[in-house]
N, C-alpha and C positions, 0 to 999 in steps of 0.2 A: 819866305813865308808861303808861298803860291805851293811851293814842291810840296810842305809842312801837308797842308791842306791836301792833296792831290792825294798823298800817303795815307791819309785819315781816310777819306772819302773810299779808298779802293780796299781799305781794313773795313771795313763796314758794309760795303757792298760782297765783298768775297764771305761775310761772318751770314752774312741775310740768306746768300744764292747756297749755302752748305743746307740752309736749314728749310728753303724754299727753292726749287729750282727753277719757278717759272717764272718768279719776283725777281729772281738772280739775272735772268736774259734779259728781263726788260731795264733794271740799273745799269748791269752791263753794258746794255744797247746805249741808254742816257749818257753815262758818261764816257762812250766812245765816241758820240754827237760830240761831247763838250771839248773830244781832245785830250782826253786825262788818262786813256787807256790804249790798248794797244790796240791797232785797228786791222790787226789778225784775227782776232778774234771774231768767229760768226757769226752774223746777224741771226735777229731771232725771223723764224720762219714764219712766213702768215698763219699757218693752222696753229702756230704755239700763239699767236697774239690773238688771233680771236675767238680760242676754240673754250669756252668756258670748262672753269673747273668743276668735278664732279666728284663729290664725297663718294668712296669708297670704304668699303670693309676692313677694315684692320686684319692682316693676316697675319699679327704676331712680330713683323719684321719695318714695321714703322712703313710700308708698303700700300698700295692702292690694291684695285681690284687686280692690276695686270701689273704690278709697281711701277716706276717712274718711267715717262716716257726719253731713249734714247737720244741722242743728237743723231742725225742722217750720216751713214758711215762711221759712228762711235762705235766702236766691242762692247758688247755687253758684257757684265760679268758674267765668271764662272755659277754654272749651276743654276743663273736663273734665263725663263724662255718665255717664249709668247704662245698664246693660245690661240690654236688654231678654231675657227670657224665652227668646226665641228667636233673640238672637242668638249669633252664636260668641265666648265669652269668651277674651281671649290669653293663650296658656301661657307658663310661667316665660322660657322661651328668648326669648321678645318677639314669637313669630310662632306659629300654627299651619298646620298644615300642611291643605289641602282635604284632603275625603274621597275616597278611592279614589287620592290620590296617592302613587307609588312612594316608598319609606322607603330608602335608598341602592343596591345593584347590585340584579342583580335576580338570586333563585337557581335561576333556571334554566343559567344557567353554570357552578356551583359544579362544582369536580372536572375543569373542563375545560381546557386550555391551547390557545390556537391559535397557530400555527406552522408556515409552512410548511417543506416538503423542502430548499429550500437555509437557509433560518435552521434548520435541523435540521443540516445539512452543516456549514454554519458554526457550527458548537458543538461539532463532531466524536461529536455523538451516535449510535450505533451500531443497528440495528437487527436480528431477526431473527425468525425464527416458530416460534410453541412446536412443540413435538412429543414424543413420550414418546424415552426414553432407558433407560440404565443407570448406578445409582448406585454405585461400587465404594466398600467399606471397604477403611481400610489398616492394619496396624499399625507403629508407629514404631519404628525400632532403628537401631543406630548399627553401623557395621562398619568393615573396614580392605582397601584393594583390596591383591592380593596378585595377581603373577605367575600364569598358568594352567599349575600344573603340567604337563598336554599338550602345553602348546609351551615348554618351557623345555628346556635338554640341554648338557653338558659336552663339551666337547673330550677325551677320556682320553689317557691315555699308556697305552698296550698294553705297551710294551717299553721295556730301561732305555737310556739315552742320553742324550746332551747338546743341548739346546737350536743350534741352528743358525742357526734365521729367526725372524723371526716377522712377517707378513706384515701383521696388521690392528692397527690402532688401538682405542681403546675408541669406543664409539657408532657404530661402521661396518660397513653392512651388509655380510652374508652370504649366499650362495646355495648351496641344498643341494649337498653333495658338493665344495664349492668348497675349494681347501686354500688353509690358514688359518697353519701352521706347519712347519717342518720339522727333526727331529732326527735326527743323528747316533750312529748302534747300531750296535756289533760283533755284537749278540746277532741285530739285522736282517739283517747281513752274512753269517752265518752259516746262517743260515735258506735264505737267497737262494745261495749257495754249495752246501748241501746237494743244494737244488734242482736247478740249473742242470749241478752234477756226474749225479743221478743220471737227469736226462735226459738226456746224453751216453752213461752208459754202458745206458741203456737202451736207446736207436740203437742201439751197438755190437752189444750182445746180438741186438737184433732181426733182426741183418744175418748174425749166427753163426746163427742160429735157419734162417734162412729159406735159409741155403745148405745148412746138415744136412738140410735137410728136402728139398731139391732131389738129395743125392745118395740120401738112404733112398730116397724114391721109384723112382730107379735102381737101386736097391740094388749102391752102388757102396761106401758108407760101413758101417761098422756101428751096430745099431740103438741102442749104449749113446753111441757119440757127439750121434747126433740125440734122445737123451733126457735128455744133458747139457744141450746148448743149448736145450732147451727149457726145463730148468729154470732154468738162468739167466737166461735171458729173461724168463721168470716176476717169479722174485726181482727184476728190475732192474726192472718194472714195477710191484710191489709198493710201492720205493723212490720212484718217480716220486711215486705215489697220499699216499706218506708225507708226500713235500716238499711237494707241494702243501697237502696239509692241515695244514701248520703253518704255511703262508704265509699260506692262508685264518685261523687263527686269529689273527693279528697283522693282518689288513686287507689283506695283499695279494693282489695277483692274479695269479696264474700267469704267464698270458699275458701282461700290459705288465713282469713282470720278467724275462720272457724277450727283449722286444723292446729292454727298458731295455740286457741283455746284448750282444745286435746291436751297438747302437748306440756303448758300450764300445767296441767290438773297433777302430774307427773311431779314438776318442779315451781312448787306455789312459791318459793322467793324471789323466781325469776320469769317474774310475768310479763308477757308481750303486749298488755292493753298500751301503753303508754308512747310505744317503738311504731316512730312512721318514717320507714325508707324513701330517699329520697335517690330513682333512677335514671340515667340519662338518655335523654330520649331521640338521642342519632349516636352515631359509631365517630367516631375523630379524638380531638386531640384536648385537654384543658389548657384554655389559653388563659382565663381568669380566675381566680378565688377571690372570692368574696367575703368572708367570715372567718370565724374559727370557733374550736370548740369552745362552745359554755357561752355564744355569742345567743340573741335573745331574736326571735325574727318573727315576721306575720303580722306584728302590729302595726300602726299605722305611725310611719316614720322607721319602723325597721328594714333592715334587706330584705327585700323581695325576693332572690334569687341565691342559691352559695357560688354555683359554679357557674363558667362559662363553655361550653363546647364549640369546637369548628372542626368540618372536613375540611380540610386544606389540600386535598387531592387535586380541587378545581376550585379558582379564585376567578374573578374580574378585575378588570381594568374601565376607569371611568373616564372618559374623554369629553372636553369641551370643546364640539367644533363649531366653530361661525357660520355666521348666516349665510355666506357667501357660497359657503364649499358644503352645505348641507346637503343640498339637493342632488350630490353625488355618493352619498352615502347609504347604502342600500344593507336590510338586514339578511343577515347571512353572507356577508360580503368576508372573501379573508383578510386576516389581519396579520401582520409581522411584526411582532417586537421587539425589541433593542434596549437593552440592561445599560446600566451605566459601561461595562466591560462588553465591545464591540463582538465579542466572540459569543458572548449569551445570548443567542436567538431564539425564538421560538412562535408558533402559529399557534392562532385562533380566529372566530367568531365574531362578527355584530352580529348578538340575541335579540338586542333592542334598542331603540331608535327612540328619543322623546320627542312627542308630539308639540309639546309645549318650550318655549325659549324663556332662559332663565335674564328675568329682567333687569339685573345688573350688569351681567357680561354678555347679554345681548347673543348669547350662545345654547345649542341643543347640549341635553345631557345622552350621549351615547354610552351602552355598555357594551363590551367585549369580555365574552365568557373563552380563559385561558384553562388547558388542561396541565397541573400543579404534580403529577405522579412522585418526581424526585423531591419535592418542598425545594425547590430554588426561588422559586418567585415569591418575596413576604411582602403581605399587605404592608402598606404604607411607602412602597418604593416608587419612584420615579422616573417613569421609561418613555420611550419614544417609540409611537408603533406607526408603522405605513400602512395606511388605511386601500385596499384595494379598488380603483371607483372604475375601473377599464380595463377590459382586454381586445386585444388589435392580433389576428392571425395575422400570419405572412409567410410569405414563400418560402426564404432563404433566411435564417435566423442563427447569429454570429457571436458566439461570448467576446464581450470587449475585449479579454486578454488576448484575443487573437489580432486585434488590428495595431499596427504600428503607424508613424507618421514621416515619409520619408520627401524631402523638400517639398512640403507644406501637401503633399498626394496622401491619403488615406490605403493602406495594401496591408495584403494578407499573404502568407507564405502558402504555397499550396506544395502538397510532398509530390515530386516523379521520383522515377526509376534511377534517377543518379545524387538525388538530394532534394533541392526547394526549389522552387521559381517563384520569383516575387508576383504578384497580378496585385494592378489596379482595381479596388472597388468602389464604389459608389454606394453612402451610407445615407437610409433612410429616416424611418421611426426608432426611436429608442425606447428602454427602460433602465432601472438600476444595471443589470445583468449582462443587457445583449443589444446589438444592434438589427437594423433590418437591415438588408444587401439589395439594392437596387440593380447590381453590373458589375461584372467581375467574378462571379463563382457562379455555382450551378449544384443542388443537391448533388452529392456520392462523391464530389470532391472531399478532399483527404487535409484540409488545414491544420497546421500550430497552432494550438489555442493555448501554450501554459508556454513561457520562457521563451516567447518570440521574439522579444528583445535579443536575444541570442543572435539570432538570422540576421538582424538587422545590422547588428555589427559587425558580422561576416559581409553581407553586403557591401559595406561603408568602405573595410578594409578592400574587398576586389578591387572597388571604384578607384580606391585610390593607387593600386597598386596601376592598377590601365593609365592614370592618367597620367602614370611616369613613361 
């Protein structure tokens, strides 16, 4: 049973010293103490018992840094040796690298890109040169474009009558004075009658007048006749001054309804006493009608007006801004506006600034007068304009598309002679547009300002490729 044992113990300790060698001398040593093994065998040497073990590098071959240490007077195997003192011992990766040899890119390039003018072209990257500028603030508010009360205006009806014509359609221009309509008046007719009577007998009078006065002179007549026809004459002159000035008060004119009467005399069935033109009295567009023919107007409850006119060339915008941000609002201040479709821009105007605050919403009524040339802008829309309340000079002035954000740094590509260099800047005031440059550029530098983005991932890529 003893041998049994002895046999076991020396299969186990021979299976342990294969897989550990320095565990293997110390059982070894154990059970040549107990007598179990062969006491040829050689003791383990003091440096093996108390030279602590020290992890080493794997070189591939289940080996240490210098592999396993020999027994005193064992052959070493074939092919493996010790390293001398001064030679270069191999690092983990299997190789070292000489000394003074380059360790991947070299950082003298870092930060830089090269690329010339046409692969710049061909990227559609943009260039420009700094230079100082002005930063405008804006404040935002929302408003509703609205007709410019100055060129808008009504067709009236002066007098009562019945619809007759009506010449224009809606949406078709106008030109000042042009007529537009025409209605049939007894009340015109009468006007025009008045008239046209009491210059006839105003002639008349005038022709009594001037022969009395041809025989006083002779004193052939007596003086109470030549003081009659004078005063008739008078009076009939009076009357003239009358008619006219009622005809003026209704729009007409003297003179073409005198000639309107001439022309009567030619063709009695078709008489102009009755015919009052109605002209419109600005240049633009009919945005309203009001009537039609054979409609009855002038009386009290009838249309006042037939037609509607507007220049539409120049509209307003009405804004409500609060109490808060008023006092930044200045007339003659620019304005930018914004259509529902981000691409419809256009400028104007504060004309005017109300004094008074509207006591429900606690807000001033501002107007912004827009110029309208192409009709894009229709009253009743709803836009969004920046109201301009400041402008900030500065040195160095930077359109946003130029700055990128590289590990949380703020930079701008600046163009050399072999491509871009990235530079660190330092950003100031802003606006919608541009920033201010505190550090980092300097006017007549040469920056990306369109598809910087580009650079930046050329950059990204270098980095990475260095850090292999």
């Amino acid at each position: 049973m003893r041998a049994f044992l002895s046999v076991a113990f020396l299969a186990i300790g021979i299976a342990i010293g294969g897989a550990f060698p320095r565990v293997s001398e110390v059982v070894q040593g154990a059970l040549a103490a107990a007598g179990l093994t062969n006491a040829r065998a050689a003791p383990p040497t003091n440096a093996a018992m108390t030279k602590p073990a020290t992890p080493a590098a794997d070189d591939g071959h289940g080996h240490g840094e210098h592999g396993h240490e020999h027994a005193e007077g064992e052959p070493k195997p074939a092919g493996e040796h010790k390293h001398s003192d001064g030679e270069a011992k191999p690092e983990a990766g299997g190789h070292k690298h000489a000394e003074g040899e380059a360790h991947g890119h070299d950082e003298e390039g870092e930060g830089k890109i090269k690329m010339t003018a046409e692969q710049a072209a061909e990227q559609d990257i943009k260039l420009a040169t700094v230079e100082g500028g002005i930063l405008s603030r804006h404040l935002l508010v929302p408003g509703t474009i609205t007709q410019d009360a100055d060129r808008i205006a009504r067709v009236p009806v002066r007098v009562i009558g019945t619809v007759s014509e009506m010449r224009k359609r809606l949406g078709e221009a106008v030109a000042k004075g042009e007529v537009v309509a025409v209605l049939d008046s007894r009340e015109v007719a009468e006007a025009k009658s008045d008239f046209l009577t009491a210059t006839v007998k105003a002639d008349l009078e005038k022709t009594n007048f001037d022969r009395q006065q041809a025989l006083w002179d002779k004193r052939i007549s007596a003086e109470s006749a030549f003081l009659n026809a004078k005063a008739a004459y008078s009076e009939a002159t009076l009357r003239v001054d009358l008619a006219r000035q009622k005809l003026s008060a209704l729009g007409l004119n003297a003179a073409e309804v005198a000639t309107s009467a001439k022309k009567d005399e030619t063709t009695p069935n078709l008489s102009s006493l009755r015919r009052y033109e109605l002209r419109s009295p600005l240049a633009g567009r009919v945005v309203e009608r009001k009537v039609d023919v054979g409609t009855a107007v002038g009386k009290e409850g009838d249309p006042a007006d037939v037609y509607t006119v507007a220049d539409l060339s120049s509209v307003w915008i009405e804004l409500s801004v609060p109490t808060t941000e008023l006092s930044k609002v200045r007339e003659g201040a620019k304005v930018t506006i914004v259509g529902g479709d981000d691409a419809s821009r256009a400028e104007g105007k504060v004309v005017f600034v109300s004094p008074i605050l509207n006591p429900e919403t606690r807000s001033a009524r501002v107007i912004v007068s827009l110029p309208n040339k192409d009709m894009a802008w229709r009253p009743g829309t709803f836009v969004t304009t920046e109201v301009e309340i400041a402008q900030d000079k500065v040195g160095v002035r930077l359109p946003k598309s130029a700055i990128q954000t590289i590990g949380g740094e703020k930079v701008a590509f600046v163009r050399t002679q072999e491509g871009f260099e990235r530079r660190d800047v330092t950003i100031g005031k802003a606006d919608d547009d541009a920033f201010e440059i505190l550090s980092g550029l300097k006017p007549g530098d040469e920056v990306a300002v369109a598809n910087s983005f580009v650079l930046k991932a050329e950059l990204g890529k270098a980095e990475a490729d260095h850090a292999h």
